[in-house]
N, C-alpha and C positions, 0 to 999 in steps of 0.2 A: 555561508551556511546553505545544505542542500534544500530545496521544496519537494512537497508533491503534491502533483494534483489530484483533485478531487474529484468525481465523475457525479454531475447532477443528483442523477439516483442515488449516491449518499451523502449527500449534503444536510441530509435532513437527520444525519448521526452525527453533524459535525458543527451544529450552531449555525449552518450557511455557507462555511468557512471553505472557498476551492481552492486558497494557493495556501499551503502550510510549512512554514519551516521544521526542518526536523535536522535530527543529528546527524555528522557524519559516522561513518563506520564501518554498516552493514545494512542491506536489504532486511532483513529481521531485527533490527535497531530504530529501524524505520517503522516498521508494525508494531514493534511493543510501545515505541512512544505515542503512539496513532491511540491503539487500545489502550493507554492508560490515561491518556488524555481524556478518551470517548470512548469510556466500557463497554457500552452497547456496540458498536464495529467490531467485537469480538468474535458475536457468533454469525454476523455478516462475512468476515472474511476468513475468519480459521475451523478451520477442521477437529474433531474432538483432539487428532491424535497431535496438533499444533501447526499443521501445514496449512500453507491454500487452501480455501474449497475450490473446486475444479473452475469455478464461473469468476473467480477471483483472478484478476491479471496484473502483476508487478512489474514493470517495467524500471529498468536504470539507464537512462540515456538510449533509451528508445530498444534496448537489451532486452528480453523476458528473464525474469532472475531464475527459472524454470531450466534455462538451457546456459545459464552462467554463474555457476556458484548455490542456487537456490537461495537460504536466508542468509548464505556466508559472501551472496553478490558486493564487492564493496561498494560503498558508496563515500564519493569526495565531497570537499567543500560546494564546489561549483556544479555539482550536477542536480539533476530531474530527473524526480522519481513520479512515473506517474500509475495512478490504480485502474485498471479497467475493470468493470464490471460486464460479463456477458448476460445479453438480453436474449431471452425468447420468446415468441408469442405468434400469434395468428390473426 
């Protein structure tokens, strides 16, 4: 079964929880099991219109699912999917 990681900054939408199994499939199989797990990562990471928000980073074995597939990136038994969140500040 594939994981993904969890980035500190949302940890605190996730019970604590940074290594999480999820289903195989798809990059977007992977987010709907996240938010319906954790309804609040909703509007952390999706956009009204159901995409990324821009600060949200999907990775599939180290892939951006941005530049491979988008939500249709697959994802295998064996892989890592990890979330990046971009930070900004001063």
């Amino acid at each position: 079964m594939p994981v993904i990681r969890i980035p500190t900054p949302m940890r605190q939408y996730t019970e604590g929880e940074s290594v999480v199994a999820v289903p195989e499939g798809s990059a977007g199989g992977v987010v709907d099991a996240l938010t319906q797990r954790w309804p609040s990562l909703r509007v952390k990471l999706l956009a009204e219109d159901g995409g990324l928000l821009p600060h949200a980073l999907l990775f599939v074995n180290g892939e951006n699912i941005r530049h491979n597939g988008g939500f249709e990136a697959p994802v295998g038994a064996h892989d890592e999917v990890n979330l990046v969140i971009a930070v900004a500040g001063g």
